[in-house]
Structure formats: structure tokens, C-alpha cells
C-alpha positions in Angstrom: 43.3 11.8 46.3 40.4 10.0 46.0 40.1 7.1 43.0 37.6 9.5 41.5 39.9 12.3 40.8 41.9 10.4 39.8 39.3 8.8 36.6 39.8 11.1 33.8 36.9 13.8 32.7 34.7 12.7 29.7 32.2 14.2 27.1 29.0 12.2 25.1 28.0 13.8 21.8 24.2 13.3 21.7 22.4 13.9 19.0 18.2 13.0 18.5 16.0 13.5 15.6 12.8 12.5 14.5 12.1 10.9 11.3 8.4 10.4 9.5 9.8 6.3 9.4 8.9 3.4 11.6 11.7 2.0 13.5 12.2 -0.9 10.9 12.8 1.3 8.3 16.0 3.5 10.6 17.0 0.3 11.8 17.9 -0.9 8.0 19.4 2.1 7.1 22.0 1.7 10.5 22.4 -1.8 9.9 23.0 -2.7 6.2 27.0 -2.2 5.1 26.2 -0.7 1.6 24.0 1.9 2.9 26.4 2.7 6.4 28.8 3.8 3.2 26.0 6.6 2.1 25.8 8.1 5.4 29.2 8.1 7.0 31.5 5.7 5.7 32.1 2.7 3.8 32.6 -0.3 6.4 34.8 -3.0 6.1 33.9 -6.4 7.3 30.7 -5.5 8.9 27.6 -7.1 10.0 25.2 -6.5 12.6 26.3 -9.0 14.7 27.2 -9.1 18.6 31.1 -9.2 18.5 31.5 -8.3 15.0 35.0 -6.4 14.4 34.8 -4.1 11.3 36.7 -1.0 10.6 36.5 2.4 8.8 38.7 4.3 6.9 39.5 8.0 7.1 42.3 10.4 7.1 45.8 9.4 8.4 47.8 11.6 10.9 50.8 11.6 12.5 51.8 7.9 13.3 47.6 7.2 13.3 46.6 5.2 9.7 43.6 6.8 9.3 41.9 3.5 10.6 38.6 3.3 13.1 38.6 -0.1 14.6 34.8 -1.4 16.0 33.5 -4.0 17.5 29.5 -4.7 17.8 28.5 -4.7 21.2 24.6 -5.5 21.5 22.4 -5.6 18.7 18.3 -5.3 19.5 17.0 -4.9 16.4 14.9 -1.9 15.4 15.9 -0.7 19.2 19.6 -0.6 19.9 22.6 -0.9 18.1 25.9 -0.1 19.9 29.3 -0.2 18.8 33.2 0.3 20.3 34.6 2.8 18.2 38.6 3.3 18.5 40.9 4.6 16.2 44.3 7.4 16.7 47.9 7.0 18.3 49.3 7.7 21.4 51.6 10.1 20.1 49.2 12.2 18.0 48.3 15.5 19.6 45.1 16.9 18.3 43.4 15.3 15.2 44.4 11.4 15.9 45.3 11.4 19.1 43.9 7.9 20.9 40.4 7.7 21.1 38.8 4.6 22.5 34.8 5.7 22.8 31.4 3.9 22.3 28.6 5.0 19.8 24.9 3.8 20.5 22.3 4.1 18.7 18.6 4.4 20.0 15.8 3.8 18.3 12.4 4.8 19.9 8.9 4.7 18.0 6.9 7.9 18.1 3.6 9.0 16.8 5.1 10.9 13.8 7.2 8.0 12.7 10.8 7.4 14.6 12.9 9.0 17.5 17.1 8.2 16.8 19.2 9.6 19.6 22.6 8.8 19.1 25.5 8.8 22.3 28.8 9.0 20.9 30.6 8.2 24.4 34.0 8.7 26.5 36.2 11.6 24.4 38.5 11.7 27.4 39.4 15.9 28.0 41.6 17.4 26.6 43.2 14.6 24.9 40.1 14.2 23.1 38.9 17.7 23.0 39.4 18.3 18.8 38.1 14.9 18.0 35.0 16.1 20.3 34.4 19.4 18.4 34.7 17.6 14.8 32.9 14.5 16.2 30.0 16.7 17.5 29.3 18.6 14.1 30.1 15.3 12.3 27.4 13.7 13.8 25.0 16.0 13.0 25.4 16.3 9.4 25.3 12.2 9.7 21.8 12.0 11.5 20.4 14.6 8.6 22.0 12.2 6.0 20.8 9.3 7.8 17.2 11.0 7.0 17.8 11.6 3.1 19.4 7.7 2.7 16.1 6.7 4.1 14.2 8.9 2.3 15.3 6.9 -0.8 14.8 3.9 0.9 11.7 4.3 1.3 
């Protein structure tokens, strides 16, 4: 067997949108804690910052506390803004089961306002397969609410 077959199978959720904003105006609505909690979830600890840990909260399972552990990875403002996103337990089957992925954030300026594509990387198959189903129509909704935060932003 090669080293290649033997690297397990992944899946990226992408998901890109245009919004009528310039890139500043996306790139404050990503970055700024209070209004992170109005389009997915409240962070704790966070700031934009390269090496930053901060966490999220969402529903326990199994042996898994319901806790999403990330760490800022690179930060170039009103550009790119990528995260480590981790979170489950080794024993969970399903819903919680270890996921250890990376989410990045692209910002791109277009002549109607902003393109944001978002990579939500590494849902290892099948292990990851139901966090990858959820993820992928999570992430959706997110990017529309992303739109309506900044809306009021604005």
C-alpha cells in the first residue's frame, strides 16, 4: 500500500456569495466578537489575532461538551481570515464524533460590492460524514446571516 491510501478521504464545504459591501465592511462583520455572536455563535476569548485560541459553545453529545476549540491562524485583514476549528470525542459516533478541520475565509472585491467564499476544510469520511451534511447547510444559512448582520451594519 502506498502512503497515499493509506491518508484518509476528506470533504471542504465551500460556500461564496456576493454582497453590495466593500471588503472592509465583511471583514468587520467576520472579525468583531459581538457581532460573530449574531451570525453563528457567541465566541469566547476571541480576537483577530494570529495564534489567538477562543472557543464556541454548542450542543453536547455523548462524552463530547458541546465545546469547539479554535485557534487563529493568519489574519490579512479585509482579505483572509482562517481559523482551526476542532471540537467532538473519539468515542462519539455520528453528531460529535472528532473533528479537527480548518475554516477560511476569503474576502475578494468585486464590482457589485464583495465576493466571501468560505472553505470549511478536512471532515475526514465517514467519521465526519453527519458533521459534513449539518456543516454544509449550516454554513449556508450563516453566509445569508452574515449578509443581514451587515446589512444593519451598514
Amino acid at each position: 500500500m502506498t502512503d497515499t491510501a493509506l491518508q484518509p478521504h476528506t470533504q471542504d464545504i465551500v460556500v461564496d456569495e456576493v454582497f453590495p459591501h466593500p471588503p472592509e465592511t465583511i471583514w468587520k462583520t467576520l472579525t468583531s466578537g459581538t457581532l460573530m455572536s449574531r451570525w453563528i455563535m457567541a465566541p469566547t476569548g476571541f480576537e483577530p489575532v494570529e495564534g489567538n485560541r477562543f472557543t464556541f459553545q454548542t450542543t453536547p453529545a455523548g462524552r463530547w461538551d458541546g465545546v469547539i476549540h479554535c485557534q487563529v491562524l493568519e489574519v490579512r485583514p479585509h482579505e483572509r481570515f482562517v481559523y482551526a476549528w476542532k471540537g467532538g470525542h473519539e468515542t462519539n459516533a455520528g453528531y460529535g464524533s472528532r473533528l479537527d478541520t480548518i475554516v477560511t475565509w476569503t474576502l475578494s472585491k468585486v464590482d457589485s460590492g464583495t465576493r466571501l467564499r468560505l472553505v470549511h476544510s478536512g471532515f475526514i469520511t465517514p467519521r465526519n460524514d453527519t458533521a459534513f451534511k449539518s456543516m454544509s447547510q449550516g454554513w449556508t444559512k450563516v453566509l445569508s446571516q452574515i449578509g443581514s448582520v451587515t446589512d444593519d451594519e451598514s
